[in-house]
SERO-4910 file (N, C-alpha, C, O; in steps of 0.05 Angstrom, whole numbers):
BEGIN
 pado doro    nc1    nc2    nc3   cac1   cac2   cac3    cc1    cc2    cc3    oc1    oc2    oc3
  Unk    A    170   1533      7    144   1533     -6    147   1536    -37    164   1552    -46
  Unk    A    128   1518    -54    126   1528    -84    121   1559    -80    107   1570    -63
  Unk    A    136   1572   -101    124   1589   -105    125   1603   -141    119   1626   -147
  Unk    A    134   1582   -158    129   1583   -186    131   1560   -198    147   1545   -186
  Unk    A    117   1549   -222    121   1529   -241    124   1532   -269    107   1539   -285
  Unk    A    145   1527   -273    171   1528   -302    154   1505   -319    148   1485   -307
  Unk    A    146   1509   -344    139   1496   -364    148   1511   -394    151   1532   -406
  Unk    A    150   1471   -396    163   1477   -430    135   1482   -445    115   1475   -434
  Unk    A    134   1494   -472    107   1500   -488    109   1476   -499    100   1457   -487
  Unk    A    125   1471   -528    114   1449   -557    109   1425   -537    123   1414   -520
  Unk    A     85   1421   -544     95   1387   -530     77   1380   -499     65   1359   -495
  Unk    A     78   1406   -478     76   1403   -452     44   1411   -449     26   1395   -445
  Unk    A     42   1446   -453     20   1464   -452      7   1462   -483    -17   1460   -487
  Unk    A     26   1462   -500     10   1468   -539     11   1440   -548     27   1423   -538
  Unk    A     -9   1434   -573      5   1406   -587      6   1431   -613    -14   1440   -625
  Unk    A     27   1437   -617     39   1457   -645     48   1439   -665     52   1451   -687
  Unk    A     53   1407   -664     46   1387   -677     42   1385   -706     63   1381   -720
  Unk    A     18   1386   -719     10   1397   -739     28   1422   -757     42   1419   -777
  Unk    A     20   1444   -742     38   1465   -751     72   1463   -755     80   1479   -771
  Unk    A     88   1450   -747    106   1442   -747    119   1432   -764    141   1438   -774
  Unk    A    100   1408   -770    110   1392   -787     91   1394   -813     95   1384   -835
  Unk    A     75   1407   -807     59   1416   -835     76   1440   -857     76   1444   -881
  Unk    A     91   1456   -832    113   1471   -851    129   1468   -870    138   1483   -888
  Unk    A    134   1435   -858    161   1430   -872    141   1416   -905    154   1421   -925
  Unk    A    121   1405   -909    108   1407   -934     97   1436   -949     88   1438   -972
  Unk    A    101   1456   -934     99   1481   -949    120   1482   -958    121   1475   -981
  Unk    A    144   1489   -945    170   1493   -959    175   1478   -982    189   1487  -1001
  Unk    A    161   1450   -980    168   1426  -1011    153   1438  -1030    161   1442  -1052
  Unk    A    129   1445  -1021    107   1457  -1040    118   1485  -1058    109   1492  -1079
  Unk    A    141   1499  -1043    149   1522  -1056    171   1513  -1075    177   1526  -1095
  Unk    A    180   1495  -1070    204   1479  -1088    194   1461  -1111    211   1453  -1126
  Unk    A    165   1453  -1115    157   1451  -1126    152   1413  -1122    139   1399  -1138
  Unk    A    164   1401  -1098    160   1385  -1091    133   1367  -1079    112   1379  -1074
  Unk    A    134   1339  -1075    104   1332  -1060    108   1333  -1028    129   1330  -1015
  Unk    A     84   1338  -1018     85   1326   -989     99   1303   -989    105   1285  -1005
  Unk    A    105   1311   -951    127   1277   -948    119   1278   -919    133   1268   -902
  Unk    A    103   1287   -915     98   1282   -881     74   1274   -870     71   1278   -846
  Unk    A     56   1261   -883     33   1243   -885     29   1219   -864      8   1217   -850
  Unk    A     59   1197   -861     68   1188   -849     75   1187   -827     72   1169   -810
  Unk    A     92   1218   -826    109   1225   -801     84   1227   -774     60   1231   -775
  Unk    A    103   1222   -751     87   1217   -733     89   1236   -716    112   1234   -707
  Unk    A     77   1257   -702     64   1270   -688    101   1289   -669    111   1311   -665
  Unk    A    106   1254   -664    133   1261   -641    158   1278   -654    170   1296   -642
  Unk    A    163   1270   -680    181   1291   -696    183   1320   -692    201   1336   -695
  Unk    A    162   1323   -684    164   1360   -681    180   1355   -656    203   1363   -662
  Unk    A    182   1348   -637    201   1349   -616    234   1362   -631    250   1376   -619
  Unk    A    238   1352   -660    263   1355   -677    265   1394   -682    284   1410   -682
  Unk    A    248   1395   -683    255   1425   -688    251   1431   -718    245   1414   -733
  Unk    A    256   1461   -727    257   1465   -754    276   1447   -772    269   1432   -789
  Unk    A    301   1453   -763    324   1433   -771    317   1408   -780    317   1403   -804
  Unk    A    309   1389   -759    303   1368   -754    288   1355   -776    292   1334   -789
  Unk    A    268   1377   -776    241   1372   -795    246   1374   -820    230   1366   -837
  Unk    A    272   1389   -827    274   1390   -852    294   1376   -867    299   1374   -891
  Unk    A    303   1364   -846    330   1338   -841    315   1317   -852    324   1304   -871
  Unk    A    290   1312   -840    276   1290   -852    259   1295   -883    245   1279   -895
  Unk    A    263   1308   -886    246   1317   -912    258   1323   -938    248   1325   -960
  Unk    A    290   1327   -929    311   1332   -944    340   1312   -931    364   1317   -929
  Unk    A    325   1293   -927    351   1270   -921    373   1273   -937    368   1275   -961
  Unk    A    400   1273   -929    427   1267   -945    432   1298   -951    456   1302   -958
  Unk    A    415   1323   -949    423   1351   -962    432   1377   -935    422   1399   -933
  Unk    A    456   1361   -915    452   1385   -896    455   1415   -901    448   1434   -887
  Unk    A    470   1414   -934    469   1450   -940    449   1457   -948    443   1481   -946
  Unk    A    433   1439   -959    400   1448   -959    385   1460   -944    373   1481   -945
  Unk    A    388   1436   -920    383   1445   -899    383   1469   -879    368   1476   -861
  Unk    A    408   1476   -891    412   1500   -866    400   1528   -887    389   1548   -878
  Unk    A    408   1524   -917    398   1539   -925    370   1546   -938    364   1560   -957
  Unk    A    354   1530   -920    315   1525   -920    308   1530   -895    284   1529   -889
  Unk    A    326   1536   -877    318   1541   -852    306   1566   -849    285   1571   -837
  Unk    A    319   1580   -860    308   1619   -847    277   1616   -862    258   1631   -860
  Unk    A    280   1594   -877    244   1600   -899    220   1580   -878    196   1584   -873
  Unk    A    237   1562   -872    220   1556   -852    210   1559   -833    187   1553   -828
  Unk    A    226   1570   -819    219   1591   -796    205   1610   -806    185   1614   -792
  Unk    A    206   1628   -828    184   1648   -831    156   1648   -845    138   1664   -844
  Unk    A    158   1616   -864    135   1603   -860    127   1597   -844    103   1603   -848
  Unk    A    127   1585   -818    124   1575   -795    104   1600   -780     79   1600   -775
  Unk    A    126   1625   -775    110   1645   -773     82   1650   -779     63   1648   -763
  Unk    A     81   1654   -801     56   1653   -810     33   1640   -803     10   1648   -802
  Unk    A     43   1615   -796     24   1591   -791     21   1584   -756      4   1569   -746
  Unk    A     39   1595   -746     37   1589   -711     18   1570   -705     18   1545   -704
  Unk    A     -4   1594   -700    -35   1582   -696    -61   1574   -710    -84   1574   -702
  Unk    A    -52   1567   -732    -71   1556   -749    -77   1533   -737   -101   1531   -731
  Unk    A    -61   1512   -732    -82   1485   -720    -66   1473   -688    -69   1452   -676
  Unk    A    -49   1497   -684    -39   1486   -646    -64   1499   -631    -74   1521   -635
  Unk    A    -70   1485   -617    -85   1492   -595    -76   1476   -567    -64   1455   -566
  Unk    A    -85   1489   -546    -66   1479   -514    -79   1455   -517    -99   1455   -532
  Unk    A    -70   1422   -501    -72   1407   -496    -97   1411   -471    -94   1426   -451
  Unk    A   -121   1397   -477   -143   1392   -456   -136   1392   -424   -118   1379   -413
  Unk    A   -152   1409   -413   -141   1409   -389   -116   1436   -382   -117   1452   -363
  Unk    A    -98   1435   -401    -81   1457   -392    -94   1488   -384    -86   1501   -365
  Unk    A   -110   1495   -399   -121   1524   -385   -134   1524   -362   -136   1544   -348
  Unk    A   -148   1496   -352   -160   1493   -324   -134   1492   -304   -134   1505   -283
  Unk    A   -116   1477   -311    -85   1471   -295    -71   1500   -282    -64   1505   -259
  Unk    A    -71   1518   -310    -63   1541   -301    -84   1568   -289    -77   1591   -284
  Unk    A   -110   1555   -287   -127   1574   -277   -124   1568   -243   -126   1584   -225
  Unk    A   -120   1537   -240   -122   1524   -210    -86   1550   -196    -87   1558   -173
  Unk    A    -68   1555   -211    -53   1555   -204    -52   1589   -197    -46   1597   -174
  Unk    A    -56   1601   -213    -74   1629   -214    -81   1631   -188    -68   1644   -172
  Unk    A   -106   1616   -182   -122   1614   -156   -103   1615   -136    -99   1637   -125
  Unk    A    -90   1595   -131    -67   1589   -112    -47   1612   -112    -32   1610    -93
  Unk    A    -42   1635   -130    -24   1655   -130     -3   1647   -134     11   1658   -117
  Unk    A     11   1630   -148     26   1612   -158     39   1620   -186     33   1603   -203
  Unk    A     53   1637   -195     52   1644   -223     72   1623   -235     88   1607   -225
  Unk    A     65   1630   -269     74   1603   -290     93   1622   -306     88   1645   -315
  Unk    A    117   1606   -308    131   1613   -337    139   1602   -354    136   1578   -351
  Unk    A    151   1609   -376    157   1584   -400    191   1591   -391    204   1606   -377
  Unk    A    196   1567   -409    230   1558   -404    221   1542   -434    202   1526   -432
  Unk    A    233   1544   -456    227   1534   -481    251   1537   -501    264   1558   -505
  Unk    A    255   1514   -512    279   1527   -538    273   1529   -560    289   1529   -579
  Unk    A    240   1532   -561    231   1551   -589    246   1576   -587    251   1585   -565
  Unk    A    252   1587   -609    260   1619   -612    244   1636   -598    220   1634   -600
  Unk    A    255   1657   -581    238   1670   -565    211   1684   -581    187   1680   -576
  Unk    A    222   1701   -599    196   1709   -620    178   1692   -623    155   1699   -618
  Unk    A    183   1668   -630    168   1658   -643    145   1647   -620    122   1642   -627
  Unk    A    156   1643   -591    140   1628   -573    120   1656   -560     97   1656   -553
  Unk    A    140   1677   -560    119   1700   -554     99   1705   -568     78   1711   -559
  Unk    A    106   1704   -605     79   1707   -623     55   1685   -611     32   1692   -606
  Unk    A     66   1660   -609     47   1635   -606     24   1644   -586      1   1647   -591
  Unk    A     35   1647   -564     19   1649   -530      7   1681   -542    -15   1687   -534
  Unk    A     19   1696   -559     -4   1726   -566    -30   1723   -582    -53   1732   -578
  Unk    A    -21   1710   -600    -40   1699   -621    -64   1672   -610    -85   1666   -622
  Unk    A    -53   1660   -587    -73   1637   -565    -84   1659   -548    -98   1651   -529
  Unk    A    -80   1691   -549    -85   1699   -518    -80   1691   -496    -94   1693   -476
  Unk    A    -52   1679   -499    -44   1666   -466    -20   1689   -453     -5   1683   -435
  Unk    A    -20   1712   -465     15   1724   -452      9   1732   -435     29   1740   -423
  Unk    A    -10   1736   -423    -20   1751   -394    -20   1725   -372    -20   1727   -347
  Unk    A    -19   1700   -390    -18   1677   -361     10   1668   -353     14   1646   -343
  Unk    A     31   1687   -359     64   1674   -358     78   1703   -347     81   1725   -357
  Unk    A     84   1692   -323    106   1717   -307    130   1718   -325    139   1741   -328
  Unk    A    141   1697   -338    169   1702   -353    170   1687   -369    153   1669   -370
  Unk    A    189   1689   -386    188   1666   -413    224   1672   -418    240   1691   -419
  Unk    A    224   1642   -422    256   1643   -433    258   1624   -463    250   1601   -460
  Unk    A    265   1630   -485    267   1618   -511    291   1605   -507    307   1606   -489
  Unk    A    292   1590   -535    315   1575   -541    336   1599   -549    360   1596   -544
  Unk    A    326   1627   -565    352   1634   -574    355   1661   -551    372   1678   -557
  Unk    A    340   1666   -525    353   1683   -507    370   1686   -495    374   1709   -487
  Unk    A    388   1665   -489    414   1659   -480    430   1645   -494    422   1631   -513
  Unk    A    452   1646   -487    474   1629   -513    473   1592   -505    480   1572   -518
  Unk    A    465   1594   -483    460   1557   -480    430   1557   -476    416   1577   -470
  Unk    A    423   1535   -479    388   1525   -477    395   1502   -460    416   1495   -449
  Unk    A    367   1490   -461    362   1469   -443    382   1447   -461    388   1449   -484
  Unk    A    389   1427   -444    390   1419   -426    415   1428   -398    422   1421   -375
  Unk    A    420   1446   -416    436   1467   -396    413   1482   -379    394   1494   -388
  Unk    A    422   1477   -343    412   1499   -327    400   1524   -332    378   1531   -326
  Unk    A    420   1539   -345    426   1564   -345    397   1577   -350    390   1593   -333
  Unk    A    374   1571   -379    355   1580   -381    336   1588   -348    326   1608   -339
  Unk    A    338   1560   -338    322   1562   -315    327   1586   -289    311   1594   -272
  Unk    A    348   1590   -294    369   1603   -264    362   1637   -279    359   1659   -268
  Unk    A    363   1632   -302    345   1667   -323    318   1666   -307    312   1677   -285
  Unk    A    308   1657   -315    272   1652   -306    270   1657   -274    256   1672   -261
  Unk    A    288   1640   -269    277   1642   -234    286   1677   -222    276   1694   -208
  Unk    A    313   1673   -241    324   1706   -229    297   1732   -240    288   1751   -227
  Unk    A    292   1725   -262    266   1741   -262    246   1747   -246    239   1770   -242
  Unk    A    236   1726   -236    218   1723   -230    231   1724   -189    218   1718   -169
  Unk    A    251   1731   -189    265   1725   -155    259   1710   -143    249   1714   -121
  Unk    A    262   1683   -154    261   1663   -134    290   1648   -143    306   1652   -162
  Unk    A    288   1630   -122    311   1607   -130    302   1584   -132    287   1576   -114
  Unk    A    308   1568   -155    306   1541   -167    289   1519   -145    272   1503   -153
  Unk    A    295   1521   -127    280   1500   -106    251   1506    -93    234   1492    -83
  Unk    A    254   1544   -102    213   1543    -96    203   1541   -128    186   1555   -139
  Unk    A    221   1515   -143    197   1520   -169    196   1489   -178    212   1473   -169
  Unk    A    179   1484   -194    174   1468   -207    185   1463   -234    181   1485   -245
  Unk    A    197   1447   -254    197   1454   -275    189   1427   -282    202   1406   -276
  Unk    A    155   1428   -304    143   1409   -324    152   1417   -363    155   1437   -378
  Unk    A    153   1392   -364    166   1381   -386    159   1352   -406    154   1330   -397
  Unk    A    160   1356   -432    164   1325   -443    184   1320   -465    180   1315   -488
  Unk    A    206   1324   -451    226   1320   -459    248   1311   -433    246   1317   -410
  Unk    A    269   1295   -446    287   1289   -423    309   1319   -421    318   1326   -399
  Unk    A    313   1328   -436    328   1355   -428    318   1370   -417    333   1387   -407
  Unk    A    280   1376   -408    270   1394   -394    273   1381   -357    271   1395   -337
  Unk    A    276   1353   -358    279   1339   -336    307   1348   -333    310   1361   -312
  Unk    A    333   1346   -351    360   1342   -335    362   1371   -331    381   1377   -318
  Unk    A    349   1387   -340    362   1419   -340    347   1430   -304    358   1447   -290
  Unk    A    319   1413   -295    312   1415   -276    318   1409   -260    319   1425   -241
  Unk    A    326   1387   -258    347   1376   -244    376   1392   -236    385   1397   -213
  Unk    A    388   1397   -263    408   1407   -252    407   1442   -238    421   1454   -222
  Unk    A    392   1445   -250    390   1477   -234    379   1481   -208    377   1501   -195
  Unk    A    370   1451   -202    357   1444   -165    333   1455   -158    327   1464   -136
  Unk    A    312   1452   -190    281   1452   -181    284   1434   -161    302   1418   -159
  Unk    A    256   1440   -141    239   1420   -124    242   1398   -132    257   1381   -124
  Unk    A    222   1398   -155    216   1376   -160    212   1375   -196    207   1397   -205
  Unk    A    213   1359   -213    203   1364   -234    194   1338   -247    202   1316   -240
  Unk    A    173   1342   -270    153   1327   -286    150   1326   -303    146   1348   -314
  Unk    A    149   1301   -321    158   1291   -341    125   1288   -350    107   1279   -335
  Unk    A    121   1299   -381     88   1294   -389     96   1276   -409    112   1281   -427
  Unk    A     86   1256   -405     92   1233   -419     68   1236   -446     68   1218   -463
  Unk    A     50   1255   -450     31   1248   -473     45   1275   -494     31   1284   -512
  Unk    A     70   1284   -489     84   1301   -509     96   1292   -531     86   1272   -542
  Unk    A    117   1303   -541    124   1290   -570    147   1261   -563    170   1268   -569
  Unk    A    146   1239   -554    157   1225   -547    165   1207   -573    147   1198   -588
  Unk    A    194   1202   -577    197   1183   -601    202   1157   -592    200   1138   -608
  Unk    A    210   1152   -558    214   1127   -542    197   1132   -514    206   1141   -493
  Unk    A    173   1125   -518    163   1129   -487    165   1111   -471    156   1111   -448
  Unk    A    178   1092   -483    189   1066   -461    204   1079   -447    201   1072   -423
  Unk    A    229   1105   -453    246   1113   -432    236   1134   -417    257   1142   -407
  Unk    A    219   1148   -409    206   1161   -398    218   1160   -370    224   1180   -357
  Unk    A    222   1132   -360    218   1125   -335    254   1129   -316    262   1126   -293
  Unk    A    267   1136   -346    297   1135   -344    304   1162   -344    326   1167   -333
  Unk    A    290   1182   -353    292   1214   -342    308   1219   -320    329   1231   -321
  Unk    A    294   1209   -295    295   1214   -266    278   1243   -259    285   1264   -249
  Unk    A    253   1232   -271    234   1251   -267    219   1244   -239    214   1221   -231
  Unk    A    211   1271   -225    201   1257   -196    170   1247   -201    158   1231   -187
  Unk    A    157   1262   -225    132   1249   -223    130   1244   -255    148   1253   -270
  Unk    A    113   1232   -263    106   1226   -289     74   1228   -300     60   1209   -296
  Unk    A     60   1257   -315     36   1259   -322     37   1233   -357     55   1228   -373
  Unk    A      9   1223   -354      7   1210   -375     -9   1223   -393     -8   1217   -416
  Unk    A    -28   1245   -381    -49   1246   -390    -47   1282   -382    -40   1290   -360
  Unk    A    -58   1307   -414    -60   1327   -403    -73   1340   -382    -66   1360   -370
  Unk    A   -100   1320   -379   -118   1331   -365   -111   1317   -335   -130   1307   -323
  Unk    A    -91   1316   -327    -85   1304   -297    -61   1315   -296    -43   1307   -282
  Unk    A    -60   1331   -308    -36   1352   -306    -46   1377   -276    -28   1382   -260
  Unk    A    -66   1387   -274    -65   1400   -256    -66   1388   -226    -52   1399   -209
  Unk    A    -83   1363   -217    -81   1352   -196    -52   1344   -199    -43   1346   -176
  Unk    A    -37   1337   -212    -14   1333   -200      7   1348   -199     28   1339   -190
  Unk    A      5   1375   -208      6   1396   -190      4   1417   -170     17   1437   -164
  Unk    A    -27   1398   -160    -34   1405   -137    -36   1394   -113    -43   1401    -91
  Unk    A    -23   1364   -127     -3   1346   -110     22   1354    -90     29   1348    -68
  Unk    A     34   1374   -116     60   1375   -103     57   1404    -91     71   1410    -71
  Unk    A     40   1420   -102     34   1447    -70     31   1433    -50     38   1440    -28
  Unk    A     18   1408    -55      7   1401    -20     29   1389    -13     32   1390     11
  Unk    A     51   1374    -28     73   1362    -13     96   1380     -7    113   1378     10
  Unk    A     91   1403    -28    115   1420    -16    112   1442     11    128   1457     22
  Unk    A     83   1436     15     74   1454     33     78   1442     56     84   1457     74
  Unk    A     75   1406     61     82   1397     72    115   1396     84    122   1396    108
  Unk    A    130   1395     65    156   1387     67    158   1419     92    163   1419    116
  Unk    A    153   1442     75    159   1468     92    143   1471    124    147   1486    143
  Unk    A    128   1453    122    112   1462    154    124   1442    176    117   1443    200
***
């Protein structure tokens, strides 16, 4: 029987989007630089701080690394200024509530930083466990985060679910021998043509069909067990 569902936050449950990549024009703004992210498209935050500042400071990786700790604590600041959950997700996890079904994060945001997020949304009371990117020395797409979470929470990998929009939240599910796992295709995608190459067992397109098709698979895993 299900008896938990593993979700990634940026991307899956939050569009943090905005905030993200709006950081990386504060940081220019402190350097005395212009915006450069006007353009950029939504899916980039999938890149991370790094990433974001990779693009904003092309050709400068010592720059880079040394604009990172400012970005991150700008970032801070700004969590929740304009992320808010994707439509549909607080009904998803209320259906699941109901069902006695608890939710946790598996995320390779910095743990701080994903715990400030969900405190400052009022969501930390809806997550039995949370695992960050810097809680363990490997992240996704390595197992290992997941096999933390589940040991938390005492289950093993096959009564859980793990949703995602990213292909590392699929192979890490995979490899740690969730049930089943799901690929949200309306997250930060820079190729959503490959979506289909994950080897995700189901594919959400849309946030708000995120909970029936999670209540898809209670009913199929309920099935599979009877």
């Amino acid at each position: 029987m299900l008896r938990a569902v593993l979700f990634d936050l940026d991307g899956t449950l939050i569009d943090t989007a905005a905030d993200l990549i709006g950081t990386l024009d504060d940081v220019r703004a402190e350097l005395g630089l212009a915006p450069c992210t006007a353009e950029l498209p939504p899916a980039v935050a999938a890149r991370g701080g790094r990433g974001l500042l990779t693009l904003g400071f092309p050709g400068q990786p010592e720059l880079v690394e040394r604009l990172l700790p400012r970005y991150l604590q700008i970032y801070a600041g700004r969590l929740s200024q304009l992320s808010r959950p994707y439509a549909g997700i607080a009904q998803a996890l209320e259906q699941l509530q109901m069902a006695g079904i608890p939710a946790a994060i598996v995320t390779n945001k910095p743990e701080a930083l994903a715990r400030q997020l969900l405190a400052e949304l009022g969501w930390t009371r809806r997550f039995a466990a949370l695992v960050g990117g810097d809680t363990l020395d490997r992240r996704k797409p390595h197992p290992e985060p997941i096999w933390h979470v589940c040991q938390a929470l005492q289950l093993k990998p096959a009564q859980t679910i793990m949703v995602g929009d990213d292909e590392r939240d699929i192979a890490a599910g995979r490899a740690a021998g969730c049930a089943l796992n799901i690929a949200t295709a309306y997250g930060y995608l820079e190729a959503p043509d490959q979506v289909g190459s994950w080897g995700a067992d189901q594919i959400v397109d849309d946030p708000t069909q995120l909970g029936a098709a999670l209540q898809r698979s209670l009913a199929l895993m309920a099935q599979r067990a009877g």
